[in-house]
PASEBA-1860 file (N, C-alpha, C; in nm, 3 decimals):
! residues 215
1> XXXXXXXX> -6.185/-19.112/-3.501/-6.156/-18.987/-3.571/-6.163/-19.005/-3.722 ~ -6.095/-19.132/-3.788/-6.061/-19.147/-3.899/-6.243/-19.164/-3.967 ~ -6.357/-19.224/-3.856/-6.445/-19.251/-3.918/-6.540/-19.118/-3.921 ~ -6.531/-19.100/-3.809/-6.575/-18.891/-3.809/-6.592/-18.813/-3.947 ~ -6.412/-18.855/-3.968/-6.395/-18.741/-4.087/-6.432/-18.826/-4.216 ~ -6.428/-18.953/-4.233/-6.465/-18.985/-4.366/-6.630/-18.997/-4.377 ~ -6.702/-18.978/-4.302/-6.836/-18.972/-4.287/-6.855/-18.840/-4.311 ~ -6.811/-18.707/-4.220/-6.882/-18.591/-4.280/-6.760/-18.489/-4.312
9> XXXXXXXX> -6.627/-18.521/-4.346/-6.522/-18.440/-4.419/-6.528/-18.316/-4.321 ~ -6.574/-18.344/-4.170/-6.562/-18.195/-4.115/-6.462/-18.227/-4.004 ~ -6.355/-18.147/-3.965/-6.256/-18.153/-3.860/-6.320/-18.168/-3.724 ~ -6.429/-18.071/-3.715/-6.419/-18.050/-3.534/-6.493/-18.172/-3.528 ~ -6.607/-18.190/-3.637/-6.668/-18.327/-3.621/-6.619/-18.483/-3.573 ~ -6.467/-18.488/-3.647/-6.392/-18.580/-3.646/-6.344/-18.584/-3.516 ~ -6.294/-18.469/-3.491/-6.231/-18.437/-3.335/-6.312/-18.470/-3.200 ~ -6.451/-18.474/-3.250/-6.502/-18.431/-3.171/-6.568/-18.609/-3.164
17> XXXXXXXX> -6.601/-18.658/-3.242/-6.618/-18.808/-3.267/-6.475/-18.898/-3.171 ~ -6.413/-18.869/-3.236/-6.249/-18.973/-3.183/-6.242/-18.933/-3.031 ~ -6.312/-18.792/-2.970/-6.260/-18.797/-2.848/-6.400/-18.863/-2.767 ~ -6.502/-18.852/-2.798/-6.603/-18.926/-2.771/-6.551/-19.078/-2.705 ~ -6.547/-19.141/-2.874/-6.495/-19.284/-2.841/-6.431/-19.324/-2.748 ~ -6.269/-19.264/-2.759/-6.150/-19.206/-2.640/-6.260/-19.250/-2.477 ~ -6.303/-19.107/-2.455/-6.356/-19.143/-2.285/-6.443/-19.271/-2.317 ~ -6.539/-19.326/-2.373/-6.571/-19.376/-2.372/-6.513/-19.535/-2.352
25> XXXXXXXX> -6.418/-19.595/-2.421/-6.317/-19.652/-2.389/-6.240/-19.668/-2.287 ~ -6.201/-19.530/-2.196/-6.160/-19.504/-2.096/-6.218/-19.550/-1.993 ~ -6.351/-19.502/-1.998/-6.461/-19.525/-1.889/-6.537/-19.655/-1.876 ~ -6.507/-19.745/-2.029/-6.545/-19.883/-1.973/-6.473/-19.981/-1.906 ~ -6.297/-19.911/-1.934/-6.194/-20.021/-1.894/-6.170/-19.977/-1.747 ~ -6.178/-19.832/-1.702/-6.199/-19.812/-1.538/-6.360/-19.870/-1.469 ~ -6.453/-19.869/-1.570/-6.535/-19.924/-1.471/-6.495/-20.113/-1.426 ~ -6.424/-20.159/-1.574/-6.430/-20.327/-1.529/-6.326/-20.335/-1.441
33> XXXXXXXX> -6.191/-20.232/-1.449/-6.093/-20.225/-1.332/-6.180/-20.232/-1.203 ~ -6.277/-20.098/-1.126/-6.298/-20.105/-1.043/-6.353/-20.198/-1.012 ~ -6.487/-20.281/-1.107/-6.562/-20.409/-1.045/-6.468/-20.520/-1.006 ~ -6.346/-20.549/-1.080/-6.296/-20.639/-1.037/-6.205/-20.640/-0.933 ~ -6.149/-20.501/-0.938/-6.083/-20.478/-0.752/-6.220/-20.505/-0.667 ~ -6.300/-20.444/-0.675/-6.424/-20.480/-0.580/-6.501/-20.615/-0.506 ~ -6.504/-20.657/-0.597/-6.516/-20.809/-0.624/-6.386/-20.890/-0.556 ~ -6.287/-20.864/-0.621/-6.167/-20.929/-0.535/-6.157/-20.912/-0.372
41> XXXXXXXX> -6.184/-20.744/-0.332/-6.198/-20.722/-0.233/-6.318/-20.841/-0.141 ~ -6.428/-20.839/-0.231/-6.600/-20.898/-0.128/-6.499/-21.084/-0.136 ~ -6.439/-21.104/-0.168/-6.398/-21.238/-0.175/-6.271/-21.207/-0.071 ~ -6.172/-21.160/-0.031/-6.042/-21.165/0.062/-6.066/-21.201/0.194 ~ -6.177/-21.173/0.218/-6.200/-21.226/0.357/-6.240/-21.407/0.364 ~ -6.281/-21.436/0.270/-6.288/-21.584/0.240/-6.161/-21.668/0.259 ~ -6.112/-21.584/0.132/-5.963/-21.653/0.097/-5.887/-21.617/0.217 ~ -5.865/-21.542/0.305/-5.785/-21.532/0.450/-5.853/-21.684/0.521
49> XXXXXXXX> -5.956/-21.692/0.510/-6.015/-21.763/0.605/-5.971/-21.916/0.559 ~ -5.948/-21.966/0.410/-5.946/-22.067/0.316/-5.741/-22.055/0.415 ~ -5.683/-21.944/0.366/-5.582/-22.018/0.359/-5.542/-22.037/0.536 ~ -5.598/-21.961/0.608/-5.564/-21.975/0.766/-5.585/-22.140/0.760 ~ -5.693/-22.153/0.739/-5.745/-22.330/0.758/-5.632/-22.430/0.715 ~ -5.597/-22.389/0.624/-5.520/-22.470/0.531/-5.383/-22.465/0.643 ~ -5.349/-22.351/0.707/-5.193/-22.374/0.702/-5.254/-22.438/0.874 ~ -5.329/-22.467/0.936/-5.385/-22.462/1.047/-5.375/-22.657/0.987
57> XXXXXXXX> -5.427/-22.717/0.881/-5.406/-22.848/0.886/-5.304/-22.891/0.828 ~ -5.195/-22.797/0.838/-5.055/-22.852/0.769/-4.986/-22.828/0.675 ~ -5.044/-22.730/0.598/-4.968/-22.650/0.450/-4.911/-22.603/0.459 ~ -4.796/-22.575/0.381/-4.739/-22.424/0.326/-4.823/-22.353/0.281 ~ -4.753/-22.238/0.310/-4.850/-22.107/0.273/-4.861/-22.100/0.104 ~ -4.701/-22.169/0.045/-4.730/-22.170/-0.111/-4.848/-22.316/-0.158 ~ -4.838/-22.374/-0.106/-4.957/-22.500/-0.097/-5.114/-22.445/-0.016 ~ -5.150/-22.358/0.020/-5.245/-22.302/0.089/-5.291/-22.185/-0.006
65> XXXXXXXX> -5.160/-22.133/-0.110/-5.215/-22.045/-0.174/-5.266/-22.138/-0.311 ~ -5.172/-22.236/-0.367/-5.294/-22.370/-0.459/-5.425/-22.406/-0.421 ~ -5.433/-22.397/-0.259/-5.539/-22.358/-0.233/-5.671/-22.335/-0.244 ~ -5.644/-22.183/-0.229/-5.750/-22.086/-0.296/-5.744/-22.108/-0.452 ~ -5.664/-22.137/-0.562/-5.668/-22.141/-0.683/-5.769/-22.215/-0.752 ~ -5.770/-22.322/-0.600/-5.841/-22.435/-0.713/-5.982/-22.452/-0.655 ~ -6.026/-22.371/-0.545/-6.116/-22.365/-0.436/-6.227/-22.272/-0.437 ~ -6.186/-22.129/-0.486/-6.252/-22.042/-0.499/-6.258/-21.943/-0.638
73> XXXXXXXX> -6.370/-21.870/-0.666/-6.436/-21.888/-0.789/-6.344/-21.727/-0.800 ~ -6.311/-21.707/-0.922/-6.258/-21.574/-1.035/-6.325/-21.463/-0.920 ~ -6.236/-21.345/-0.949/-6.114/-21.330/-1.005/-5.968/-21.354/-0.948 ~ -6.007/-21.398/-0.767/-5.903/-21.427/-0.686/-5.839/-21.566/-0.681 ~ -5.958/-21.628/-0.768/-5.845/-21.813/-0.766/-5.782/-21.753/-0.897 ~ -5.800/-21.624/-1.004/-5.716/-21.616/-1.145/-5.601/-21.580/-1.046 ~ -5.588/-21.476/-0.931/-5.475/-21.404/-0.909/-5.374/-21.508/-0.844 ~ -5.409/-21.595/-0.772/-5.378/-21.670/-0.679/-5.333/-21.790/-0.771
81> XXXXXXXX> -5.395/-21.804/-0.866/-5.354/-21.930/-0.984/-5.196/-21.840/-1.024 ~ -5.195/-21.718/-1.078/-5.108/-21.679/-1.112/-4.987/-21.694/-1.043 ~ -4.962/-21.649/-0.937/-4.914/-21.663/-0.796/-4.855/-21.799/-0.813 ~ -4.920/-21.914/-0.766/-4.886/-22.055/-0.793/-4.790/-22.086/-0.901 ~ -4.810/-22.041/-1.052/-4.753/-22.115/-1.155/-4.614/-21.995/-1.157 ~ -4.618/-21.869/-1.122/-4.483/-21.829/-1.080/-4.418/-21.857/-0.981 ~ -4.450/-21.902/-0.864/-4.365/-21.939/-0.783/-4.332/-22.110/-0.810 ~ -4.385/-22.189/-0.915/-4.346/-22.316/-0.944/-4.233/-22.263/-1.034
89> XXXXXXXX> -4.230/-22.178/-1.122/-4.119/-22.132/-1.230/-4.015/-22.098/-1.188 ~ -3.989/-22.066/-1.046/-3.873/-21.993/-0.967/-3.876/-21.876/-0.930 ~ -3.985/-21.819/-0.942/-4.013/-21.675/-0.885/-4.015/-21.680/-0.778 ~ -3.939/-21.564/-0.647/-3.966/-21.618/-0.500/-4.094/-21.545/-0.492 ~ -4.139/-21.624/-0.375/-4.286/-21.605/-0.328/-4.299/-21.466/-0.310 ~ -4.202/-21.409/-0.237/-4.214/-21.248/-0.182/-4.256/-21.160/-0.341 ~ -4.172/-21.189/-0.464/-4.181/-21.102/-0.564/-4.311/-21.135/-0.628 ~ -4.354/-21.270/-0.602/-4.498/-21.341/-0.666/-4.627/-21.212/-0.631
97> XXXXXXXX> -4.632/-21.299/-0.495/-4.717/-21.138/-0.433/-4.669/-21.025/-0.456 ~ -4.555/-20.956/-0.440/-4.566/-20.801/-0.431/-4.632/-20.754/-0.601 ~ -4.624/-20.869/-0.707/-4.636/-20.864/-0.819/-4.789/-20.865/-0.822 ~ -4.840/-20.918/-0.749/-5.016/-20.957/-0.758/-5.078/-20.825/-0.700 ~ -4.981/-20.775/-0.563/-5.079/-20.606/-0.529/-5.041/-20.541/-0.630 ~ -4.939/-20.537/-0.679/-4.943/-20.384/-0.836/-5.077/-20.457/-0.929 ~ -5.050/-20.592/-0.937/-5.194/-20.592/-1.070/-5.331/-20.551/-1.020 ~ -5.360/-20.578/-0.875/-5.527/-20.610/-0.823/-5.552/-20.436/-0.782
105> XXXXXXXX> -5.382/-20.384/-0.706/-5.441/-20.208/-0.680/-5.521/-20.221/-0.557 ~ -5.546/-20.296/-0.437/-5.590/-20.305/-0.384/-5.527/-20.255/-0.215 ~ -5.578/-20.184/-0.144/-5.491/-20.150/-0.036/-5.518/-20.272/0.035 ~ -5.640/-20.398/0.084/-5.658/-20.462/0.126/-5.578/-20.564/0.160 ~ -5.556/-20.575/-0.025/-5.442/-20.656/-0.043/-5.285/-20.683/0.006 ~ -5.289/-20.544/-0.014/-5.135/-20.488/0.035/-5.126/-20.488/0.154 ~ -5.223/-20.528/0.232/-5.192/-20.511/0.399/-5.182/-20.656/0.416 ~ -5.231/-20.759/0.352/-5.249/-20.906/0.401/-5.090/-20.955/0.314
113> XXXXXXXX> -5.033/-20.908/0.194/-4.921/-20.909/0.164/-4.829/-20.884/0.272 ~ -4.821/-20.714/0.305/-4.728/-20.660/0.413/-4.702/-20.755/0.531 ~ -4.842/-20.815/0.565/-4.849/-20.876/0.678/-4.774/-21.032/0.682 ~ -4.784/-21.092/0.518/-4.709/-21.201/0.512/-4.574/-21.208/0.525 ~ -4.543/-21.086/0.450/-4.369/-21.105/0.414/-4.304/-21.067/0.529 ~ -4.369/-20.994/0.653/-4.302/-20.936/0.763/-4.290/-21.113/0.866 ~ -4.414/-21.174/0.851/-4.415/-21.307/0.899/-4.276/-21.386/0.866 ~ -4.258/-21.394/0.752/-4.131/-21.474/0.687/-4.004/-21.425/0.750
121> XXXXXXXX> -4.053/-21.289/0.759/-3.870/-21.212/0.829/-3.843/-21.262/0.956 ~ -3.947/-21.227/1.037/-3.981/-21.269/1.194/-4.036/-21.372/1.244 ~ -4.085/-21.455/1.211/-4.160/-21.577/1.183/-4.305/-21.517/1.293 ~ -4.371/-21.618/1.349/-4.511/-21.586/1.412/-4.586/-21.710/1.371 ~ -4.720/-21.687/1.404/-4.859/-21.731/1.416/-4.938/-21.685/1.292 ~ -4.863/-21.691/1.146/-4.955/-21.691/1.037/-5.119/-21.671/1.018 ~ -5.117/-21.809/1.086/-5.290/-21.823/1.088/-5.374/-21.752/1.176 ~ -5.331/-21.673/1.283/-5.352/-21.584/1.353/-5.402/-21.436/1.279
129> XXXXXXXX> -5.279/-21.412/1.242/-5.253/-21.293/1.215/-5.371/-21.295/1.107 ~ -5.321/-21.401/0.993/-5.482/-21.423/0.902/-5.595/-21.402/0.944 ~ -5.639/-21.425/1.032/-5.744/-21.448/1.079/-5.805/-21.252/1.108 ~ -5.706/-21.219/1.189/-5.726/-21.063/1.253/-5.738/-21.023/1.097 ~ -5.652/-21.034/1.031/-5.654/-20.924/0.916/-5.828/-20.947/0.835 ~ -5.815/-21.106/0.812/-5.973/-21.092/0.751/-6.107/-21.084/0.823 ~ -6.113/-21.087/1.001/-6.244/-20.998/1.069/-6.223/-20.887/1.064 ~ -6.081/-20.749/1.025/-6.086/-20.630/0.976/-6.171/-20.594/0.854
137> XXXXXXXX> -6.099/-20.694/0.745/-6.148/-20.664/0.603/-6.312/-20.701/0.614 ~ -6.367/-20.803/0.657/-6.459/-20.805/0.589/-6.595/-20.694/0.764 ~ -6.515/-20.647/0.858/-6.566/-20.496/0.902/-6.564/-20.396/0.827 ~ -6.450/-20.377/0.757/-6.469/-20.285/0.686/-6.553/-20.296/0.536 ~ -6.542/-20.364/0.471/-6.673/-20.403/0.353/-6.787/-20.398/0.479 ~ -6.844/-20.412/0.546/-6.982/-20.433/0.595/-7.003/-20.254/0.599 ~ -6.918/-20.218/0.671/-6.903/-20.056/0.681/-6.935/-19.993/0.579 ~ -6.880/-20.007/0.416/-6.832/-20.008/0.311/-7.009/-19.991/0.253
145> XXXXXXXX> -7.058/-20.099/0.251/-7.236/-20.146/0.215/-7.297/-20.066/0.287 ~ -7.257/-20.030/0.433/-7.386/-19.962/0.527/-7.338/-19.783/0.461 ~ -7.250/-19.756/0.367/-7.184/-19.571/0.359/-7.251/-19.616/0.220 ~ -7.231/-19.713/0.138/-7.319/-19.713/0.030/-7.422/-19.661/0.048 ~ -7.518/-19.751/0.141/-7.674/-19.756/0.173/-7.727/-19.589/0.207 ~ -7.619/-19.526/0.265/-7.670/-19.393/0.343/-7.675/-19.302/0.259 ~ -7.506/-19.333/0.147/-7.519/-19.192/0.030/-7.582/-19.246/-0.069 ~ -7.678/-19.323/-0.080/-7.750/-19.357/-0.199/-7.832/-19.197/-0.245
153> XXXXXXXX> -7.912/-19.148/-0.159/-7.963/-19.050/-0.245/-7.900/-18.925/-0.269 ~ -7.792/-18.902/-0.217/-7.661/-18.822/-0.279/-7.630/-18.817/-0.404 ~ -7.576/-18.994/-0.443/-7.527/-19.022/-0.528/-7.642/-18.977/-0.646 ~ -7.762/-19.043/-0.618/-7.874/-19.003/-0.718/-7.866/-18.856/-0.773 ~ -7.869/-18.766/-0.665/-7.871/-18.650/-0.696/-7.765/-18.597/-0.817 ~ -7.617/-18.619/-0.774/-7.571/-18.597/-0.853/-7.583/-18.633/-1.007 ~ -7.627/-18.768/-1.012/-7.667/-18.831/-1.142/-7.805/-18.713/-1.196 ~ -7.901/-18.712/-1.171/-7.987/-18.603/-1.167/-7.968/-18.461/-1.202
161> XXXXXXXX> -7.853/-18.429/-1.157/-7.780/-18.313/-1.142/-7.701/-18.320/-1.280 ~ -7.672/-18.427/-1.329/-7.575/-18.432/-1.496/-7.641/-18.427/-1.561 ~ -7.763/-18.542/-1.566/-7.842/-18.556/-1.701/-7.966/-18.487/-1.692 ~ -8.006/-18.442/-1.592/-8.141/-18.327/-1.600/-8.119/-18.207/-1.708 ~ -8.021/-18.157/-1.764/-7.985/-18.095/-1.853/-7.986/-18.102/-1.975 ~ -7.951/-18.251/-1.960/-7.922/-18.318/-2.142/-8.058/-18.300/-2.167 ~ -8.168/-18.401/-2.082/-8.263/-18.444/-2.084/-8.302/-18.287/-2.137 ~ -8.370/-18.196/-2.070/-8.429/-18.080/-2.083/-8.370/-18.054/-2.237
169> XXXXXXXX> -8.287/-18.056/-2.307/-8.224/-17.996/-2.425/-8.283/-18.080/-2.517 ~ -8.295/-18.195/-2.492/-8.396/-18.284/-2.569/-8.461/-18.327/-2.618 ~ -8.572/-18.228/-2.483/-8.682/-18.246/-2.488/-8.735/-18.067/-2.582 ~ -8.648/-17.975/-2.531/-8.659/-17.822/-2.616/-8.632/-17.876/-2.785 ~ -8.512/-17.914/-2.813/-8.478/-17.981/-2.927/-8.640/-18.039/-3.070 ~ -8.699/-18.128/-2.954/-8.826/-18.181/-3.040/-8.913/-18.125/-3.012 ~ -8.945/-18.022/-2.903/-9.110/-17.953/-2.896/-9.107/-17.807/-2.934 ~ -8.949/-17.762/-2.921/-8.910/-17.638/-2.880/-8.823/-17.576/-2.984
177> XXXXXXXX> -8.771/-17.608/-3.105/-8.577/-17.636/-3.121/-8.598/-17.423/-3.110 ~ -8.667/-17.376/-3.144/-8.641/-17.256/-3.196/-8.573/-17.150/-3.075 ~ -8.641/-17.212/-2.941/-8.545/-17.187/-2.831/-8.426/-17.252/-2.767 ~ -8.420/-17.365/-2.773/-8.300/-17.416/-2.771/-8.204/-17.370/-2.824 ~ -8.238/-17.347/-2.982/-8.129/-17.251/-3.070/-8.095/-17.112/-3.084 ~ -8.139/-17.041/-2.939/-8.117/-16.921/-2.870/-7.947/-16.964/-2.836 ~ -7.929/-17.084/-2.763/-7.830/-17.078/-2.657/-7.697/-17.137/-2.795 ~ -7.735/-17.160/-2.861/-7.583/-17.197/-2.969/-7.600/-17.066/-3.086
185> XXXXXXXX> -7.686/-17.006/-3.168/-7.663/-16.876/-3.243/-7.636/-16.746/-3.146 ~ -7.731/-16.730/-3.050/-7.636/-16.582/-2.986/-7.515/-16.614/-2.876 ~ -7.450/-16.505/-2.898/-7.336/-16.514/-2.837/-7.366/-16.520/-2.682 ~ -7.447/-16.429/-2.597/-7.452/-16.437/-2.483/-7.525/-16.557/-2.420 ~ -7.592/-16.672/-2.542/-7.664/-16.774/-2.515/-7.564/-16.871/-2.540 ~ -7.427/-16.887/-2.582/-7.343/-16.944/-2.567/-7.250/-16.948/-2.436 ~ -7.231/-16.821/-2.428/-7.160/-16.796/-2.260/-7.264/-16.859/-2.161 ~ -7.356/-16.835/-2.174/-7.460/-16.864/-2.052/-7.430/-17.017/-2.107
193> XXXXXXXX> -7.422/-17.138/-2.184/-7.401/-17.215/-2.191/-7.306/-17.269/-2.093 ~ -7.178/-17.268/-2.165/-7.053/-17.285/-2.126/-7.034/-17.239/-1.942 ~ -7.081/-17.098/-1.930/-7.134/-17.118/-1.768/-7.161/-17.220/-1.658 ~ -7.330/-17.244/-1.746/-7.413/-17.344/-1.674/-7.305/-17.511/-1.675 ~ -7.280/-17.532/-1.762/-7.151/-17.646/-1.778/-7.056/-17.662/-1.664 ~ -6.987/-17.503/-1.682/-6.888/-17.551/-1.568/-6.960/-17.539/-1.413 ~ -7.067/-17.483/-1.412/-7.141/-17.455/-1.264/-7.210/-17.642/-1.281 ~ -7.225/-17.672/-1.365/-7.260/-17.872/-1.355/-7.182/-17.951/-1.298
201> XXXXXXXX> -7.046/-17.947/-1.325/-6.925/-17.978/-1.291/-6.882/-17.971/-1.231 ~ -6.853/-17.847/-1.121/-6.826/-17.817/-1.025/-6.950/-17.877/-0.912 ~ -7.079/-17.832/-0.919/-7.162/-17.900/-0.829/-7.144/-18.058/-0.869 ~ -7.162/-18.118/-0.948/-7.109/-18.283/-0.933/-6.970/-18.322/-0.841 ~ -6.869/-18.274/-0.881/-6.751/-18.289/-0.777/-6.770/-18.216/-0.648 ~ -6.872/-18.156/-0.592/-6.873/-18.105/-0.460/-6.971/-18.262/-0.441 ~ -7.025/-18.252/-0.478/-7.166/-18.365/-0.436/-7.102/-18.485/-0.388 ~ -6.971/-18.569/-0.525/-6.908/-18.643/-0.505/-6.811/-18.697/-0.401
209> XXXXXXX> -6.771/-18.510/-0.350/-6.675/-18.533/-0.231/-6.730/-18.548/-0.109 ~ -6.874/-18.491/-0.069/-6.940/-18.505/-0.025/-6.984/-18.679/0.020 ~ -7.032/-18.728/-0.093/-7.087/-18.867/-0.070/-6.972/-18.985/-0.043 ~ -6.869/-18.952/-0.135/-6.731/-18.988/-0.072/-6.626/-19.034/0.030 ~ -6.706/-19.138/0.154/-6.631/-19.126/0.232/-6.498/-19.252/0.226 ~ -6.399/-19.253/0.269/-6.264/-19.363/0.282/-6.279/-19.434/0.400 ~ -6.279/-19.588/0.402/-6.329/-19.648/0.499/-6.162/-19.737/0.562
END
């Protein structure tokens, strides 16, 4: 904002600059959120499998979770490293994990958690239960790739559906501007603007819910 306005001394300019930045910012730190839940996710079925083994030749589950730390590659040996050096500090194990699903956000997670701490109450077959939970998870990622694969040209569309507009304004802008500048000087070429916008918007979030499925 501050650079907006000292560049062209105009308000909406400034306003309109700072909120730019804003989503922009927004939208890079949710996209590295989602890659790295994602990523954590394509790796859990490993690490089920790493620590079943482990407690299968004699570990603790807190020695099985050193484990994975030192075994398997970012971002789940970072979470699992974490895990380790709090429960060496005196953190109990139960609060270690319940502390690791609030950071990762993962429902995956939270079910192979749920599934541990109910073990500890009741005792059981750990490595069992490991085992079931990660031929679920990694069914469901395969599922996950094959709903990718199907709404791929959905997804396109919608993308198509955002920037086919810009693009066209663009392209009026350098071959055309004198019509382009129909739709910002008259008034009813402004409404018809602002229209077509929210009719963009609305068809993107139908498209989205559409391609959208929860696995």
């Amino acid at each position: 904002f501050l650079i907006g306005w000292m560049l062209t001394l105009e308000l909406g300019t400034a306003v309109l600059f700072g909120g730019l930045v804003a989503a922009a910012i927004w939208i890079f730190v949710a996209w590295r959120a989602y890659s790295r839940r994602n990523a954590f996710t394509e790796q859990l079925g490993d690490c089920l499998t790493t620590i079943a083994n482990a407690l299968r030749a004699g570990y603790s589950f807190p020695q099985s979770v050193e484990v994975v730390s030192r075994e398997m590659e970012p971002p789940i040996s970072d979470e699992f490293a974490q895990v380790s050096r709090e429960v060496s500090m005196g953190v109990p194990l139960e609060s270690a994990l319940e502390a690791m699903g609030r950071r990762v956000g993962s429902m995956d997670l939270d079910l192979v958690i749920t599934a541990v701490l109910i073990q500890r109450e009741v005792g059981g077959n750990l490595a069992k239960i490991l085992d079931n939970i990660g031929d679920t998870i990694q069914e469901r990622i395969r599922m996950k790739r094959e709903i990718f694969a199907l709404t791929a040209q959905g997804r396109l569309s919608a993308w198509v559906l955002i920037l086919l507009p810009f693009l066209m304004a663009l392209f009026l802008y350098i071959f055309s501007p004198e019509q382009l500048m129909i739709l910002i000087d008259d008034p009813l070429g402004r409404l018809a603007l602002m229209i077509s916008m929210v009719l963009e918007l609305i068809g993107y979030v139908v498209i989205q819910k559409i391609v959208h499925i929860d696995v």
